[in-house]
C-alpha positions in Angstrom: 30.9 -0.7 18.9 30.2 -0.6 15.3 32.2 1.6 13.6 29.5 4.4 11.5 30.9 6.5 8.5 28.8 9.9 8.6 26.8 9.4 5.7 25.7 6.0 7.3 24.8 8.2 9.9 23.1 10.4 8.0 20.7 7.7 6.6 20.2 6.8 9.9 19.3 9.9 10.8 17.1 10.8 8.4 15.4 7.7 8.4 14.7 8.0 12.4 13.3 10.6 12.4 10.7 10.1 8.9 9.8 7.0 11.0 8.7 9.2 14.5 7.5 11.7 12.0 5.1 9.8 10.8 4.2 7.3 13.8 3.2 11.0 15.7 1.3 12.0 12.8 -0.9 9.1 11.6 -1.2 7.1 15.1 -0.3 9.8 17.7 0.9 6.5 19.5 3.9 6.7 21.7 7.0 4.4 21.2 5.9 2.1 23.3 1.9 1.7 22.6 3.0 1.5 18.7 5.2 -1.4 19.0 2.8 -3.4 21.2 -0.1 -2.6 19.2 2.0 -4.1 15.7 4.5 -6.5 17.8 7.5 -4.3 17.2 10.1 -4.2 19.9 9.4 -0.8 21.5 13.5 -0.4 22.9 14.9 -1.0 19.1 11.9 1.4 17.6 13.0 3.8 20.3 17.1 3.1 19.0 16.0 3.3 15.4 14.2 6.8 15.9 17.1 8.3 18.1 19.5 7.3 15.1 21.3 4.2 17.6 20.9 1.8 15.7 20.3 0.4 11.9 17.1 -0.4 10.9 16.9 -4.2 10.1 15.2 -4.7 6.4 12.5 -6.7 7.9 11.6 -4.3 10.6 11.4 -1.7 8.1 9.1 -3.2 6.2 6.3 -3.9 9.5 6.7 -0.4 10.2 5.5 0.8 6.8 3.2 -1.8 6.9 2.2 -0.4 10.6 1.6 2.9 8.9 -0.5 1.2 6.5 2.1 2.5 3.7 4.1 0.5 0.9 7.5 -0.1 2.0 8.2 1.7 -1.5 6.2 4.7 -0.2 8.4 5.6 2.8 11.9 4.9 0.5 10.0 7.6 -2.0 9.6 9.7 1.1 13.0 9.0 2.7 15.1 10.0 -0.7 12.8 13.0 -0.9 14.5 13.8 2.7 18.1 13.1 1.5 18.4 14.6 -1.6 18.9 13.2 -4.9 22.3 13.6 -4.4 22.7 11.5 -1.8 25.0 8.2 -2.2 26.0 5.9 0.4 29.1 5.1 -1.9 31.3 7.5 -3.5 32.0 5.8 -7.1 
């Protein structure tokens, strides 16, 4: 198992759930009829909502795309969720 530091987590977190957020709110799509409809696999969508797994970069980016957003846009709306004082790494 790979090992997860709770900020990691955290992002993870956060970023699951701006993802179902807003596949419930602009598609009303489940999981599944999502990823079939934009070739996503529905079992890692499913792992990246419930926080399971990272979100690879390219995945990411279809999913915004899915949601007709800028990949830009959902980062904007993901460090809106964090905080500004959010860091990954403590300099």
């Amino acid at each position: 198992m790979q090992y997860v530091d709770d900020k990691t987590l955290q992002l993870r977190k956060k970023l699951g759930d701006l993802i179902k957020k807003i596949r419930e709110k602009q598609t009303g799509n489940s999981i599944n009829r999502f990823a079939n409809e934009y070739g996503l696999n529905d079992s890692n969508l499913g792992k990246i909502e419930k926080a399971q797994i990272d979100c690879k970069f390219v995945t990411f980016w279809k999913i915004a795309e899915a949601y007709g957003l800028k990949p830009s846009e959902v980062v904007k709306m993901l460090e809106e969720e964090l905080g500004e004082d959010f860091t990954l790494i403590d300099l």
